[in-house]
C-alpha positions in Angstrom: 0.0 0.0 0.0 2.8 2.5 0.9 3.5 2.1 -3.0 0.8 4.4 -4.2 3.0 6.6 -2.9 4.8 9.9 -4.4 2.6 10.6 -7.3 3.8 13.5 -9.1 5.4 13.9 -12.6 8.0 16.8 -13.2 5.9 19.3 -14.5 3.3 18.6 -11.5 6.2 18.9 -9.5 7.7 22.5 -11.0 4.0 23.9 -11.1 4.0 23.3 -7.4 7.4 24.6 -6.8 6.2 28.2 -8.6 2.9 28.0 -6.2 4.4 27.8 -2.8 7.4 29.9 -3.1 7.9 31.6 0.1 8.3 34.9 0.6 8.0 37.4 3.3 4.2 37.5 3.2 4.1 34.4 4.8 5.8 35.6 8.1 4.3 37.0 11.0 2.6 40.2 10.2 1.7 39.3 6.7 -2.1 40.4 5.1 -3.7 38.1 3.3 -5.9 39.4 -0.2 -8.9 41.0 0.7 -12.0 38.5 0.2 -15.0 40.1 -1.7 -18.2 39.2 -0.4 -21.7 40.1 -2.1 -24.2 42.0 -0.1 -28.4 42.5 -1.4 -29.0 44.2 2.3 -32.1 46.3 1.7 -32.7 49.8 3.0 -31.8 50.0 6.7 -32.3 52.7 9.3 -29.1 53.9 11.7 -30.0 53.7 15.6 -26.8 54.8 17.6 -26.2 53.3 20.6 -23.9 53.9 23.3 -22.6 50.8 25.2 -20.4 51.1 28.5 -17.7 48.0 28.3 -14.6 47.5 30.2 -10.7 46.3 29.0 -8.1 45.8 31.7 -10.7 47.3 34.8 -11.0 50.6 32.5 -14.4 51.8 31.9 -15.2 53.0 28.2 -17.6 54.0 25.9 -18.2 52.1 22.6 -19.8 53.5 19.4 -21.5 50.8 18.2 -23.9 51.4 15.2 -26.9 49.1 14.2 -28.5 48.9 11.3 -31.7 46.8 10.8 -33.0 44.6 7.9 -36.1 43.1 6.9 -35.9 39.3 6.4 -34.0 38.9 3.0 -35.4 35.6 1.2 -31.6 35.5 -0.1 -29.5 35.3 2.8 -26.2 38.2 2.4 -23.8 35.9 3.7 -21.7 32.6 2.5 -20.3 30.4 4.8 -16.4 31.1 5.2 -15.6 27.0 4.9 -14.1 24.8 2.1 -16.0 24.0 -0.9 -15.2 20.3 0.0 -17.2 20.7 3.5 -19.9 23.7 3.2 -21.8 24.9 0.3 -20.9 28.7 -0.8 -24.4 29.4 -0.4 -27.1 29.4 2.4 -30.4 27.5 1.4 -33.5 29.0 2.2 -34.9 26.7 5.1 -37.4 28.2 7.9 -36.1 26.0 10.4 -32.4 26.5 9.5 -31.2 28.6 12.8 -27.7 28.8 12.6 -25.8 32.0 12.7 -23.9 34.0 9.9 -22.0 36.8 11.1 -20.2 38.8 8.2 -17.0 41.0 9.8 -15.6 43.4 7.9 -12.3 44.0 9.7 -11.5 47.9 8.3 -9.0 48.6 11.1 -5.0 48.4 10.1 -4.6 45.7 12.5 -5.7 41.9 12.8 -7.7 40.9 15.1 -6.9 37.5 17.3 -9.9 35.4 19.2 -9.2 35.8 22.8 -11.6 33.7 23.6 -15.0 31.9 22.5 -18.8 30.4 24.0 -21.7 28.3 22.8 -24.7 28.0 24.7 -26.2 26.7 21.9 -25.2 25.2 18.4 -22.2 24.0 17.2 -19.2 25.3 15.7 -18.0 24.1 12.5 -14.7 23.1 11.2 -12.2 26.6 11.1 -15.0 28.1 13.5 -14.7 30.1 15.0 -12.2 32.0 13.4 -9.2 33.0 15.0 -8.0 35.4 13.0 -9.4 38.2 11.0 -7.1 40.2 9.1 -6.6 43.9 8.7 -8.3 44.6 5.4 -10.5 41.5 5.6 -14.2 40.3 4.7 -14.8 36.9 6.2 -17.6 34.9 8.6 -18.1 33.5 11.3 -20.8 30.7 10.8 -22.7 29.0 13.8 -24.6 25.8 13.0 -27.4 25.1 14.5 -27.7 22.0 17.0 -29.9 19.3 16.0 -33.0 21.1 17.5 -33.4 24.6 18.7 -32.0 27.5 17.9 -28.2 28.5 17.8 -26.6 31.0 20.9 -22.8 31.8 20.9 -20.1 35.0 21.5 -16.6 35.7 20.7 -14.1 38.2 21.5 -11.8 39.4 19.4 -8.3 41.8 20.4 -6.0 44.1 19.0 -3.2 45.2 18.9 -3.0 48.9 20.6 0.4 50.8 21.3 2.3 48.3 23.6 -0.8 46.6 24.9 -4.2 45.0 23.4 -7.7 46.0 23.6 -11.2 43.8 22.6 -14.6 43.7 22.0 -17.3 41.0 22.7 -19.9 40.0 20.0 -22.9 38.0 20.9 -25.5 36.7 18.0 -28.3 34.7 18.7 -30.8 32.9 16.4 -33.7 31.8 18.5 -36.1 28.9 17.4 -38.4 30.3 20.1 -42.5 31.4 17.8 -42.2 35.2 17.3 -38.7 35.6 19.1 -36.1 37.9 17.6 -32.7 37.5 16.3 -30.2 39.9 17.9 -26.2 40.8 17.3 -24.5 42.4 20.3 -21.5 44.3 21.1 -20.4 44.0 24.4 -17.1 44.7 26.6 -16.0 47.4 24.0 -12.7 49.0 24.3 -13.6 52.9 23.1 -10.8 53.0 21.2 -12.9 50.1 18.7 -16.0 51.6 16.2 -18.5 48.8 15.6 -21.3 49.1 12.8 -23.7 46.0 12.9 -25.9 46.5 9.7 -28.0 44.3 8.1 -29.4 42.2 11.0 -32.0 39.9 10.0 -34.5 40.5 13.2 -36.9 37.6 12.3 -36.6 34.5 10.5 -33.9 32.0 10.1 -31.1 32.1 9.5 -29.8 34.6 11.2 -27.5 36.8 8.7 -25.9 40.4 9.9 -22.6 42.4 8.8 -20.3 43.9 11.4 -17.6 46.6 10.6 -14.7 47.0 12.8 -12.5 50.1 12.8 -10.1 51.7 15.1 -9.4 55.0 16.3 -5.8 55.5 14.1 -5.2 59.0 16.2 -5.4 57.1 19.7 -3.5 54.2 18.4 0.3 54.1 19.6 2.2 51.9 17.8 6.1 51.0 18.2 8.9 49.1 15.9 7.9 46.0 18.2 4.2 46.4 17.3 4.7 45.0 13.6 6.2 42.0 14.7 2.9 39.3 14.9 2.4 35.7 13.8 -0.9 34.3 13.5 -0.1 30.4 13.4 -1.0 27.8 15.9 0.6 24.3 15.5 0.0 21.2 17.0 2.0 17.9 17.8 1.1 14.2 16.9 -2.1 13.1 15.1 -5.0 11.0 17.0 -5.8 8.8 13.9 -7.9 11.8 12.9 -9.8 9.9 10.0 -13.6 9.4 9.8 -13.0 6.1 11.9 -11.8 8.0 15.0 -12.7 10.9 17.3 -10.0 10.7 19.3 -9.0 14.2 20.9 -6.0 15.8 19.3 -3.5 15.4 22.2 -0.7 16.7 20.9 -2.0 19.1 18.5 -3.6 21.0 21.7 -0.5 20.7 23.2 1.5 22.4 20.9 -1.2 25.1 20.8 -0.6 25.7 24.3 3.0 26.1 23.6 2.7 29.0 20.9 -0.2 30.5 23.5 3.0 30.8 25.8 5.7 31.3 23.7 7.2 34.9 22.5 5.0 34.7 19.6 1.7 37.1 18.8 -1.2 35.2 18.0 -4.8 34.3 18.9 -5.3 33.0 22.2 -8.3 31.8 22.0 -7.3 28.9 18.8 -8.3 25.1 19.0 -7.6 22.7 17.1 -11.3 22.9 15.5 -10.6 26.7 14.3 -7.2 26.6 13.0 -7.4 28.6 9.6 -5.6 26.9 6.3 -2.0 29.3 6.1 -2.3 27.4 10.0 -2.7 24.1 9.1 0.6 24.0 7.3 2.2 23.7 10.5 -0.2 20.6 11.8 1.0 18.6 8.2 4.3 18.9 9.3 2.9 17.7 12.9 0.5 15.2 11.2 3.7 13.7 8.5 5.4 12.2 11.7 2.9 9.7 12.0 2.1 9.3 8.2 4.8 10.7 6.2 3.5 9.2 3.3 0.3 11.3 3.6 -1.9 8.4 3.4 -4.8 9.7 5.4 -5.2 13.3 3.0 -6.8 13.6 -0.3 -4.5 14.9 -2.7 -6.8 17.8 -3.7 -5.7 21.0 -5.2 -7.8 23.5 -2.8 -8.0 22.0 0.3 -4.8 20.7 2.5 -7.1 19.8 5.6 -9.5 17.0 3.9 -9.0 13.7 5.7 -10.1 10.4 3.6 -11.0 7.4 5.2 -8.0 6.2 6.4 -7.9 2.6 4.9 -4.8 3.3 2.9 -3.3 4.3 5.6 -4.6 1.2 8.5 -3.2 -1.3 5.0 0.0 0.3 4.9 0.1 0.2 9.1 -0.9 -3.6 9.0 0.1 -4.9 6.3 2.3 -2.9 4.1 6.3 -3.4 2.9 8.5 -3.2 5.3 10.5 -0.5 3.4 7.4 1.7 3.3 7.7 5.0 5.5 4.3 4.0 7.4 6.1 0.7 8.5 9.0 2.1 9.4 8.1 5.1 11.2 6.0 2.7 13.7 7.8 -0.3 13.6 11.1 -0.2 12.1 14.0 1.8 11.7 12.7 5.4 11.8 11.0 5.0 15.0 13.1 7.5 16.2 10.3 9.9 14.6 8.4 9.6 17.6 11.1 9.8 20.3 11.5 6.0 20.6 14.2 3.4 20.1 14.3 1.2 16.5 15.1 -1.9 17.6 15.4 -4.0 21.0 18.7 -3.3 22.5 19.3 -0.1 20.7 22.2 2.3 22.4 20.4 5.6 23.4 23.2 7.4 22.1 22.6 5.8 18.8 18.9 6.6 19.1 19.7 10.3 19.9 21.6 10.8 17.2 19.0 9.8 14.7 16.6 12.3 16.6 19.1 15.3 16.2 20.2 14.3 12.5 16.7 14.7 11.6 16.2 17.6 14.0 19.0 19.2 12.2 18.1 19.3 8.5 13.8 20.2 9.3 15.0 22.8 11.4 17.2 24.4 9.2 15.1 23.5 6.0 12.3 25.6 8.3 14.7 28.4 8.7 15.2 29.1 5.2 18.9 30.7 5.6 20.4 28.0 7.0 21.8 25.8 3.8 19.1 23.5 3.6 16.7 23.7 0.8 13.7 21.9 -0.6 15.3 21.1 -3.4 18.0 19.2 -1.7 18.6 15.7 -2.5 18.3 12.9 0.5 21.0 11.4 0.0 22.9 14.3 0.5 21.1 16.1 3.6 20.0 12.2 5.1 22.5 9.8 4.3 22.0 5.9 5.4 18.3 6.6 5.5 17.3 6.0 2.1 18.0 3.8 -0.7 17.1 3.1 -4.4 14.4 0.7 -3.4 13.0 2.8 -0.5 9.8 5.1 -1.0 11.1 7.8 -1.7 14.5 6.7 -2.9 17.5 8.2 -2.2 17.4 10.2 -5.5 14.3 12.4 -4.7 14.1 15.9 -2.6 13.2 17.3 0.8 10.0 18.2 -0.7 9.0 15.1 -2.7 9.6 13.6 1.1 7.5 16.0 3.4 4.5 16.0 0.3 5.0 12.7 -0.4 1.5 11.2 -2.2 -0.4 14.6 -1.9 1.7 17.5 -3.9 -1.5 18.6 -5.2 -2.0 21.3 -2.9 -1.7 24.8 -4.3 -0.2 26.8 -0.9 2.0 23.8 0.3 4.5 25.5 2.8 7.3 23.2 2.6 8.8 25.4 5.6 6.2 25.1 8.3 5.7 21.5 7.6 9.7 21.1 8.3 8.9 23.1 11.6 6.2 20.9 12.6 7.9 17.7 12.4 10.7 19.2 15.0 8.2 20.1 17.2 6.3 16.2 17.1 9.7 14.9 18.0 9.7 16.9 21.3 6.1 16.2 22.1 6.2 12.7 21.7 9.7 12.5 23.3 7.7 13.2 26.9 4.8 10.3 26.1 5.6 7.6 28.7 4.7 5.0 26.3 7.7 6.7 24.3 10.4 7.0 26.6 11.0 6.9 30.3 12.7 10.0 31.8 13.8 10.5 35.5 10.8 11.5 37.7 12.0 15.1 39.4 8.9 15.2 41.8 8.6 11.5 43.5 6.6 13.0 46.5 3.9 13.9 44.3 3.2 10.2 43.1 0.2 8.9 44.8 -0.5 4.8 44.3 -2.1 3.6 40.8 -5.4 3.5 39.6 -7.2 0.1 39.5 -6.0 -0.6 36.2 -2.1 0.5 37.4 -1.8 3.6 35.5 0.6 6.1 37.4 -1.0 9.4 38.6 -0.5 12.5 40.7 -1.7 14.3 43.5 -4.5 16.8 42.7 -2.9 19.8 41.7 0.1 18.7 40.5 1.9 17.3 37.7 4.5 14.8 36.6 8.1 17.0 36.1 10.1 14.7 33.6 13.6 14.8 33.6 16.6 13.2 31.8 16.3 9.9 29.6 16.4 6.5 31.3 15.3 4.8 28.0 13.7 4.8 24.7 10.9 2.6 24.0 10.2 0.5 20.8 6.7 -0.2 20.0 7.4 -4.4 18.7 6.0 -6.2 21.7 5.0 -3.4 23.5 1.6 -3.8 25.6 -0.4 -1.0 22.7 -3.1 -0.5 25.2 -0.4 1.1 27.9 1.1 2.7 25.1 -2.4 4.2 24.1 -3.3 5.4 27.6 -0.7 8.0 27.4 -0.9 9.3 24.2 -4.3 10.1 24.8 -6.1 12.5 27.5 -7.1 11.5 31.0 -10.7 12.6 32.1 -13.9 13.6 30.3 -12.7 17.3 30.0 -10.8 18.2 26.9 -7.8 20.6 28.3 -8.0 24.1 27.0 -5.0 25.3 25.0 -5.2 28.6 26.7 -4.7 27.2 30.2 -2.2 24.9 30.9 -3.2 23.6 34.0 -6.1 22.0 32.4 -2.8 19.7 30.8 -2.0 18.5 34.4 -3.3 15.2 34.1 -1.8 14.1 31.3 1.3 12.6 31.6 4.4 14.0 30.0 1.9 16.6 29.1 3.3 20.2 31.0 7.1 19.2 30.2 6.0 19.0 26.5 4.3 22.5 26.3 7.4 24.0 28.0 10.2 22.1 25.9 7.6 23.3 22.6 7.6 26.6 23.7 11.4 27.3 23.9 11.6 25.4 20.9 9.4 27.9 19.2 11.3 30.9 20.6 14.5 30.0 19.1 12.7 29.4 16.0 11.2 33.0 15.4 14.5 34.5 15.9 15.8 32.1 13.4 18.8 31.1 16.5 21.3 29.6 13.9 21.5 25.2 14.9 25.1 25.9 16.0 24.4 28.8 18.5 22.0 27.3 20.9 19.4 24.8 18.8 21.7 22.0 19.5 22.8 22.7 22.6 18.7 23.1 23.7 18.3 20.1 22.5 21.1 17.9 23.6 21.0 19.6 27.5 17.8 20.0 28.0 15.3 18.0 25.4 17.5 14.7 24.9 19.9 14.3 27.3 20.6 11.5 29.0 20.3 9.9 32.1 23.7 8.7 34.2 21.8 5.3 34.2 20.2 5.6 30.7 20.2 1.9 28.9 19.4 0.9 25.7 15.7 0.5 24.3 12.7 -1.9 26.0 9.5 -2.7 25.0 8.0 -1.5 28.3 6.0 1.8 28.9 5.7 2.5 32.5 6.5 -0.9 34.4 9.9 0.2 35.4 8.6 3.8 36.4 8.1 3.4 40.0 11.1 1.2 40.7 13.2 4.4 39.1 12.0 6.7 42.0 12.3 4.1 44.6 16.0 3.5 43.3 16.3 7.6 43.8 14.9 7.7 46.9 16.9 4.8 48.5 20.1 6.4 47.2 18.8 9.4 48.6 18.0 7.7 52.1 21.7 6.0 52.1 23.7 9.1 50.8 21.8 11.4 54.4 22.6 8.4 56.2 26.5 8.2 55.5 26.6 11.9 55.5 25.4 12.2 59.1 27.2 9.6 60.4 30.5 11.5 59.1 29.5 15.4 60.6 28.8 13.5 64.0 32.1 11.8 63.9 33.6 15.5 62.8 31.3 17.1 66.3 33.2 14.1 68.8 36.6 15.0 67.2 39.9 13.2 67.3 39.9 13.3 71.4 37.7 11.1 71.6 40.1 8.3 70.6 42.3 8.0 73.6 39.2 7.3 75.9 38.2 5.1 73.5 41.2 3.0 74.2 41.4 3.7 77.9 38.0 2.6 78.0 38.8 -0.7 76.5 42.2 -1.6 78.3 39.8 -1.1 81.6 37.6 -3.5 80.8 40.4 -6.0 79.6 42.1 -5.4 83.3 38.8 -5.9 84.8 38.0 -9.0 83.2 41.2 -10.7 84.0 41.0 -9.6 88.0 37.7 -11.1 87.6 39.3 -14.5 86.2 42.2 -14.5 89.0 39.8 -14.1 91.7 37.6 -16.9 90.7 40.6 -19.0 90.5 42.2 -17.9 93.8 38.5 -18.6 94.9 38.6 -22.1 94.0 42.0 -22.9 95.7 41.3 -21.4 98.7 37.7 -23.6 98.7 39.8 -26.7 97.9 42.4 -26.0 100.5 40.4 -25.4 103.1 38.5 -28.8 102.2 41.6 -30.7 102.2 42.9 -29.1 106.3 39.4 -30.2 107.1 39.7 -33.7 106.5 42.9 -34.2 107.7 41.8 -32.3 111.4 38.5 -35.0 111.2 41.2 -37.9 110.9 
């Protein structure tokens, strides 16, 4: 199955090459081509209204404008989606009551969700959007649930001098008889002008457009200010085909990590809403698991539409063993994953691998760094590929990251590269990938019933150096499972990463992500503190480190109890040596004295038993010779 692999022909391939050639609009601060969108609003009246809101515990006033429409039997809005998952146009159904918010972001600067609610409906996939950018048209679409009507908010920030100010929008499309639709502004920084036109009072769907402008005079802005990037990336993949609804794990993970990093971007991003220039970085994240891109259509438009994943669960089970599926789970490129390739394997050998490949993504991500897309693997990543492999040895950087879907019009070679870095961390902390050192043995608390380790409430598993790298042959896959997915009915929340706390491995990921990410927007050359992060503080190893098992948290509790006896033993020995220091060298002499006493006493005690004796027996023997 891995076979089907690689489909391209050269002219495919240069076509492709002219598409996706980066430039600086696809850094941080970049505006994307304003979208047109078609508007048959009828004639509206104004009605000014002035709303109190508050930003950082400062009171303001908001201009908010509203503009009311008659029900339009042609709805004014499309739905901002693919044409592979939502229709461009909104049918005309009574009991349709989802929600379809046009903003029209006039202001000169993007604005990021902070934060998002439903208390009714559902959001869509890329809903809601996390980024609208300065110069924008797009929409934020609310589907209805499957009966009722639809309720939801967002706020959106903006950058404003050194700091950020936001608004709230609420929209709400009722099924109640007679009840009406309604668009608000709420929370409104003053230094925001909001114009809701077009609201569709009754009748469903609910359609309304919202401009957003900002005061330019009031707005401060510094050489710093220009400095943004709108991406959110994730880490791993949860089988995320139409077979599973796992929770994206990683990916949320990884989200946390740019939420905390140095980086500007929307704080209120999921996995759900992550935009298309986004998802760039989650194929890189996504290729660790199937580099050979067997669970994506190869469709020209779309780089986010999952198939079924039964090429991908053939090439798992039962495809060649030289395939890249094969032998990034079960053969030699395990290493993809933070995890050994064989039984036995030297962690220094394993380590390597990780770094090697570390090396040329990171650099390839970089751009000025000698590493191109065009690069041959044999060249960049020799020993890994051959003329029989898939690809061969012969093909490029890019024909290895696109692998079977090059269709894709805006591939970003670059922030795939990125993404598969940042996968290697993530998994590198899953205990089903590789035991570390446990830094915080006092918070272990006894297993669960089914002898999964966990933490006290409130606390969190702090992962240290490397004791071991896992393979997955012969591993128990339902241990190995249990880790790489969440623990609880609550999905964590990217934005808080305490809600990570009970997944394992879960906190040191996020922080090991985030200074990853950090070196990577300042473009830190490998040689000048990437490698050196990476080798002290992501992959180093363990004074007792061995080489690879097939285990995934047997051996974790013996570790700390091994710590905690050395621990025990090493007090021990030192006490006994600061109270010998306190008695001093004085005390030998009476030591001595003490024990020649006791000699001298024991021998009187002998003479005097024998003189005892005689005497008995001597008297005896004058006693029987007086009675003769």
């Amino acid at each position: 199955m891995c076979n089907k692999a690689y489909r391209r022909s050269s002219g495919l391939r240069q076509q492709s090459l002219s598409r996706v050639t980066i430039s600086d609009s696809d850094w941080p601060g970049a505006k994307a081509p304003l979208q047109a969108f078609t508007s048959d609003a009828s004639k509206k009246n104004d009605v000014i209204v002035n709303r109190q809101g508050s930003h950082h515990d400062l009171k303001f006033a908001c201009r908010v404008i509203t503009h009311f429409a008659p029900p339009s039997p042609n709805p004014l809005i499309p739905i901002n989606s693919s044409p592979y998952h939502q229709n461009n146009t909104i049918a005309n159904n009574s009991m349709d009551f989802s929600c379809h918010v046009r903003i029209n972001n006039e202001s000169s600067e993007d604005l990021l969700l902070e934060d998002s609610g439903l208390e009714s409906g559902n959001w869509p996939l890329r809903q809601p959007l996390n980024v609208i950018e300065a110069g924008t048209q797009q929409t934020i679409y609310l589907a209805q649930p499957s009966w009722g009507g639809s309720k939801a908010w967002v706020t959106y920030e903006a950058r404003y001098g050194q700091g950020w100010r936001n608004f709230t929008l609420e929209f709400e499309c009722p099924a109640m008889p007679l009840s009406k639709n309604h668009v608000k502004v709420k929370d409104c920084s003053r230094v925001f002008e909001i114009d809701v036109t077009d609201v569709q009072e009754r009748g469903s769907p609910l359609t309304a457009n919202v401009t957003i402008r900002m005061d330019s005079k009031k707005s401060l802005t510094t050489k710093n200010d220009d400095f943004r990037a709108n991406y959110d990336i994730g880490v791993g993949v949860s089988f995320p085909t139409k077979m599973d609804i796992k929770f994206p794990v990683h990916e949320s993970i990884v989200v946390a990590a740019f939420i905390e990093s140095d980086m500007t971007f929307p704080r209120g991003t999921v996995y759900n809403n992550i935009n298309d220039k986004q998802w760039e970085f989650f194929r890189g994240v996504v290729w660790n698991d199937d580099p050979s891109c067997l669970l994506f259509e190869d469709v020209t438009e779309d780089n986010r539409m999952f198939g079924l994943g039964v090429e991908w669960l053939n090439a798992f089970k039962f495809g060649d063993e030289k395939c890249m599926t094969k032998r990034s789970h079960m053969g030699d490129l395990q290493f993809f994953h933070g995890m050994g390739s064989v039984m036995g394997e030297k962690p220094q050998k394993t380590r390597k691998n990780i770094l090697t490949w570390m090396e040329v993504m990171y650099k390839l991500a970089c751009g000025d760094q000698g590493i191109s897309e065009d690069d041959t693997l044999d060249n960049v990543l020799p020993g890994f590929f051959t003329k029989e492999t898939v690809p061969s040895k012969s093909d490029t950087l890019r024909d290895l990251i696109l692998a079977t879907t090059p269709k894709y019009k805006d591939a970003n070679i670059r922030k795939r590269a990125f993404g598969i870095c940042l996968h290697m961390i993530s998994d590198s902390y899953a205990l089903g990938h590789t035991q570390r050192r446990l830094r915080n043995p006092s918070d272990l608390i006894e297993r669960d019933t089914a002898g999964y380790i966990r933490f006290k409430p409130d606390t969190y598993g702090d992962w240290g150096s490397i004791l071991c790298f896992h393979t997955y042959n012969d591993q128990d896959g339902d241990r190995h499972s249990h880790y790489d997915d969440k623990d609880g009915e609550q999905d964590p929340a990217p934005r808080d990463v305490t809600t990570f706390n009970e997944m394992i491995g879960a906190r040191n990921a996020i922080v090991g992500c985030t200074k990853m990410i950090n070196l990577f927007i300042k473009k830190t050359p490998w040689k000048e503190g990437v490698k050196k992060f990476l080798e002290d503080e992501i992959f180093v190893l363990d004074r007792d480190v061995k080489p690879s098992d097939h285990f995934t948290d047997e051996s974790v509790v013996s570790y700390v109890y091994a710590q905690r006896d050395e621990e025990i033993e090493y007090r021990a020995g030192l006490e006994r040596k600061l109270a010998s220091l306190e008695e001093g060298g004085l005390s030998v002499a009476p030591n001595r004295c003490d024990g020649r006493s006791r000699l001298v006493t024991a021998l009187a005690m002998i003479c005097l038993f024998i003189s005892a004796i005689f005497f008995t027996f001597f008297t005896m023997r004058i006693h029987g010779l007086m009675m003769c």
